[in-house]
C-alpha positions as a Markdown table, in Angstrom:
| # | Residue | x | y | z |
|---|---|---|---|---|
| 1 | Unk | 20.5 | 27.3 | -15.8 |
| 2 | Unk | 17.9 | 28.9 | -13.4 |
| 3 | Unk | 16.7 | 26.8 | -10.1 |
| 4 | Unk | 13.6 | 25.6 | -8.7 |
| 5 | Unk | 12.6 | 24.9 | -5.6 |
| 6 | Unk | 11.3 | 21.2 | -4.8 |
| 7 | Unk | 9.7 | 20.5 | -1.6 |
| 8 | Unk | 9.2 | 17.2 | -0.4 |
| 9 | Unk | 7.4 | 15.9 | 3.2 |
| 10 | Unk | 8.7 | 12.6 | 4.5 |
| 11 | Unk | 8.8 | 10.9 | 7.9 |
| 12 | Unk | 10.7 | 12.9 | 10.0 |
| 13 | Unk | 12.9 | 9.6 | 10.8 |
| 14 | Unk | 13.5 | 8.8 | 7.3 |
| 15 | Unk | 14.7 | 12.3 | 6.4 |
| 16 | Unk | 17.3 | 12.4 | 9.4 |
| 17 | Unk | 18.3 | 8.8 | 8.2 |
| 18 | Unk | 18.6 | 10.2 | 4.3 |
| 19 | Unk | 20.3 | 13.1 | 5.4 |
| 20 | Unk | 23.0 | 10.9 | 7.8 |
| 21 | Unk | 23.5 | 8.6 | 4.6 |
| 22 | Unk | 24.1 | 11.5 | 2.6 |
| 23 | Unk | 26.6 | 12.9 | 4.8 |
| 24 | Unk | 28.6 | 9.3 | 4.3 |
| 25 | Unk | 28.3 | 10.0 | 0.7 |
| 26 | Unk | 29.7 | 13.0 | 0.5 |
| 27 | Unk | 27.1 | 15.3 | -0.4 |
| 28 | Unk | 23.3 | 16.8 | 0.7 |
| 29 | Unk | 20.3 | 15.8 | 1.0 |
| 30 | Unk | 19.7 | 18.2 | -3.0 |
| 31 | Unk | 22.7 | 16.8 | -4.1 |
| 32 | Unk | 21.2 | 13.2 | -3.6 |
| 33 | Unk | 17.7 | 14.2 | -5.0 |
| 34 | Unk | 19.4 | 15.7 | -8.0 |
| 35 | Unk | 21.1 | 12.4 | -8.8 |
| 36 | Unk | 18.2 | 10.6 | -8.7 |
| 37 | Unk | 15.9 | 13.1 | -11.5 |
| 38 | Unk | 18.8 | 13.2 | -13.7 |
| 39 | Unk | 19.1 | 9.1 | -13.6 |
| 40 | Unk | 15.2 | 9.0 | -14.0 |
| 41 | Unk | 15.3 | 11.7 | -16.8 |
| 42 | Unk | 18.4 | 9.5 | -18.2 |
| 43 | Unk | 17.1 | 6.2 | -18.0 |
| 44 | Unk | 13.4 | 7.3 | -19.0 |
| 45 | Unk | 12.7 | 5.0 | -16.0 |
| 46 | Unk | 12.7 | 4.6 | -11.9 |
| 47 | Unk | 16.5 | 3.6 | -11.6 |
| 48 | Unk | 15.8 | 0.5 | -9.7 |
| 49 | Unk | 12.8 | -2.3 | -8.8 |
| 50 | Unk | 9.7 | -0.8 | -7.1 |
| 51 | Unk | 7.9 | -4.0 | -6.0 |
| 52 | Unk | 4.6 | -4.9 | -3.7 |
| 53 | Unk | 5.0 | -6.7 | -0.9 |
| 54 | Unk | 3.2 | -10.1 | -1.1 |
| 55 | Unk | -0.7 | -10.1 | -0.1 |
| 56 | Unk | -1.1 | -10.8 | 3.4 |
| 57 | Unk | -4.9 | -12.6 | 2.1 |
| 58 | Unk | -3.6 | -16.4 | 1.3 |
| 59 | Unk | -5.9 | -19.2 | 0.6 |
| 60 | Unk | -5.3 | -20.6 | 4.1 |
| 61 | Unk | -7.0 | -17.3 | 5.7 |
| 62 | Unk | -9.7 | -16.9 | 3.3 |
| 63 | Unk | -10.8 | -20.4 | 3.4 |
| 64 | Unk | -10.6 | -19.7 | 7.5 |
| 65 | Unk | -12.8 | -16.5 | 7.3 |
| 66 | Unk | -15.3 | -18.2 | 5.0 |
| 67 | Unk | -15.9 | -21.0 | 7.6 |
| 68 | Unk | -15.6 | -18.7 | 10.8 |
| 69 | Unk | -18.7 | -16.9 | 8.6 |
| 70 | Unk | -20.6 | -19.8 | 7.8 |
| 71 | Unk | -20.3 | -20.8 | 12.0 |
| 72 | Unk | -21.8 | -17.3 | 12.3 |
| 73 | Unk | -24.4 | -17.9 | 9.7 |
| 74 | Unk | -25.5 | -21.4 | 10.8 |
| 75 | Unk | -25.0 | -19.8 | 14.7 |
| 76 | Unk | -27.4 | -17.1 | 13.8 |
| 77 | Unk | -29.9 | -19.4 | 11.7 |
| 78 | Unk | -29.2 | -17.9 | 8.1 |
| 79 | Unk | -27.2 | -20.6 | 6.9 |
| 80 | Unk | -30.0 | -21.9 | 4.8 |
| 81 | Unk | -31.4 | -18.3 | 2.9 |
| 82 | Unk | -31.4 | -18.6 | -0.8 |
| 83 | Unk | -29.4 | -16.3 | -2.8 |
| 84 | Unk | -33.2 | -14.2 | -3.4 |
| 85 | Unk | -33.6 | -14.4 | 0.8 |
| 86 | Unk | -30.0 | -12.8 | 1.0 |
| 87 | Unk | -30.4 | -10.1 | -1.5 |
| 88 | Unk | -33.8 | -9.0 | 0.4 |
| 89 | Unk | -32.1 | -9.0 | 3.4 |
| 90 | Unk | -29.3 | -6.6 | 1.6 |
| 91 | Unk | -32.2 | -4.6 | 0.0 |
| 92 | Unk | -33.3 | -4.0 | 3.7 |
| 93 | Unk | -30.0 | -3.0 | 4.9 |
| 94 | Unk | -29.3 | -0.4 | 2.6 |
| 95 | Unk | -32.3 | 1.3 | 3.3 |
């Protein structure tokens, strides 16, 4: 079977951890990437859960930013502009 070359760039950190965990393994750093594309290839899938973390916007800061805005507005006598008013004033900002 002929080889290929794969290079990867990581965080210089996470490679030297990778490469110590490897070593308790039993095998390299290609060895442990080799296992991984043939479960992938296998599996037809990522061989475990790749999740988000949850948003960092909740309801309780968004509903805090909206009123620390409308201080700002009301501060800066705007509060009152009409939806027309604030489009205008948009209009003007972009040019």
């Amino acid at each position: 079977m002929a080889q290929a070359t794969f290079s990867v760039r990581m965080d210089e950190n996470l490679k030297e951890q990778f490469d110590s965990l490897c070593r308790d393994f039993g095998m390299n750093m290609t060895t442990a990437i080799t296992v991984f594309a043939r479960a992938v290839v296998r599996q037809r899938r990522i061989p475990f859960e790749i999740s988000a973390t949850e948003p960092s916007v909740t309801l309780q800061n968004a509903l805090q930013a909206f009123e620390a805005l409308r201080a700002q507005a009301k501060e800066n006598g705007v509060a009152d502009m009409t939806l027309d008013e604030i489009n205008a004033e948009i209009d003007r900002a972009r040019r």
